[in-house]
Every structure is written in C-alpha cells, then in structure tokens.
DOLO-452512 format. One record per residue (C-alpha): residue number from 1; x, y, z. Coordinates in nm, 3 decimals, m for minus. Layout:
! DOLO-452512
voro nr->NUM	east->X	north->Y	up->Z .
...
This chain:
! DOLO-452512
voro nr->1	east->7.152	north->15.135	up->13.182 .
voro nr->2	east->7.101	north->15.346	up->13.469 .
voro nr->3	east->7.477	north->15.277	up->13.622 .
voro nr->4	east->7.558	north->15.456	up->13.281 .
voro nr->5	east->7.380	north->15.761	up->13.380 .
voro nr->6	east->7.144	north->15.667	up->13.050 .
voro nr->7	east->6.815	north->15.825	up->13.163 .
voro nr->8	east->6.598	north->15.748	up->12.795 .
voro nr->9	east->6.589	north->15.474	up->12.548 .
voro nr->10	east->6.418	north->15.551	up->12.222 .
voro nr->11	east->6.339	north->15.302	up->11.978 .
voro nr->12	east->6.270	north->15.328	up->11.608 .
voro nr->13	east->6.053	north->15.046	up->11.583 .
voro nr->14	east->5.857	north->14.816	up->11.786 .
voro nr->15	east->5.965	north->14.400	up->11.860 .
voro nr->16	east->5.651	north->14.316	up->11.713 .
voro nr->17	east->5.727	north->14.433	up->11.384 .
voro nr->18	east->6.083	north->14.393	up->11.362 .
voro nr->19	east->6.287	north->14.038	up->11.389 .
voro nr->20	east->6.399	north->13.971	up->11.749 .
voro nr->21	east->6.812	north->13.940	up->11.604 .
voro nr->22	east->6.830	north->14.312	up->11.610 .
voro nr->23	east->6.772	north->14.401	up->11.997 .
voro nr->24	east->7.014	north->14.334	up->12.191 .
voro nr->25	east->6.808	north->14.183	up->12.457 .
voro nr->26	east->6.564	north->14.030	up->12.281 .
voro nr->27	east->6.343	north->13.916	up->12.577 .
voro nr->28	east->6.339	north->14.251	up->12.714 .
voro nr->29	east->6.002	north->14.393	up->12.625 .
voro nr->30	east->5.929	north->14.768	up->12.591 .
voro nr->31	east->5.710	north->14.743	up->12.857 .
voro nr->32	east->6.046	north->14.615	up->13.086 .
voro nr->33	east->6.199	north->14.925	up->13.048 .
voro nr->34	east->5.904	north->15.162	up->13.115 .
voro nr->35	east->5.828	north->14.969	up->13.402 .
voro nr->36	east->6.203	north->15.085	up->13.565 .
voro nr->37	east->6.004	north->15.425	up->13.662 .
voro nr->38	east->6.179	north->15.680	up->13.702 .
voro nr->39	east->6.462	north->15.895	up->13.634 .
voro nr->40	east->6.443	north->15.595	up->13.325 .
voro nr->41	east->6.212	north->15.692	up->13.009 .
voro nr->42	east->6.151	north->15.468	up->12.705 .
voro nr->43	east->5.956	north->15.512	up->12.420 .
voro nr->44	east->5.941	north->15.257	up->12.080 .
voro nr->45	east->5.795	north->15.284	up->11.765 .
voro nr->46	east->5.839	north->15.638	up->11.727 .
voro nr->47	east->5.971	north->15.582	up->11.329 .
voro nr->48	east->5.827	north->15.273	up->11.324 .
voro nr->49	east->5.693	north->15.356	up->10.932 .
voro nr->50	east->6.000	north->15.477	up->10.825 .
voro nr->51	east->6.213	north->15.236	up->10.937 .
voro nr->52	east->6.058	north->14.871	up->10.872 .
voro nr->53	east->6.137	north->14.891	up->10.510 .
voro nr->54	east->6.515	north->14.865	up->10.670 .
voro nr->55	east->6.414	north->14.480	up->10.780 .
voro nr->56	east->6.226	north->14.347	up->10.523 .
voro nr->57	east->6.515	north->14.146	up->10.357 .
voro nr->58	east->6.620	north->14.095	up->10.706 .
voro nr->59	east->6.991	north->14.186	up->10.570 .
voro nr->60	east->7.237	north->14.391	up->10.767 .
C-alpha cells in the first residue's frame, strides 16, 4: 500500500469477529500492518459494535 502513497488503513471491525471472506487478504493480520512502522498507520475495530450486525447473516 505504501507504493500507493496510502499512509493509514482503518478498519471497522476486527478478523476475529468478522468472517475471513470479507478482507481482502485474509491472512494478513492487523498486527502485519502495524508492524510496517512507519510513515504506515493501522488501526481495526474502531466501529467494531456498530458494524458486526452487518455480518451476522453473512450476506453481501
């Protein structure tokens, strides 16, 4: 992401809670991308609450 110029990823929810079909790389790990240091940020779960009730069916 960085050869995008992308310098933060938020995510809504965490993997833990949410099926792994809806990340794009699945066996990425939020800890992956905070490891990348800097000028990268990334930060998950941050509407975690809100958003789950999106994936219960596990519908699109």
């Amino acid at each position: 992401m960085r050869f995008a110029g992308i310098t933060r990823v938020i995510f809504g929810a965490t993997q833990e809670k949410v099926a792994g079909k809806y990340f794009v790389f699945p066996n990425l790990k939020l800890g992956d991308f905070q490891a990348a240091g800097e000028p990268f940020e990334a930060i998950g779960g941050l509407f975690e609450d809100e958003l789950l009730p999106l994936y219960e069916n596990g519908d699109e």
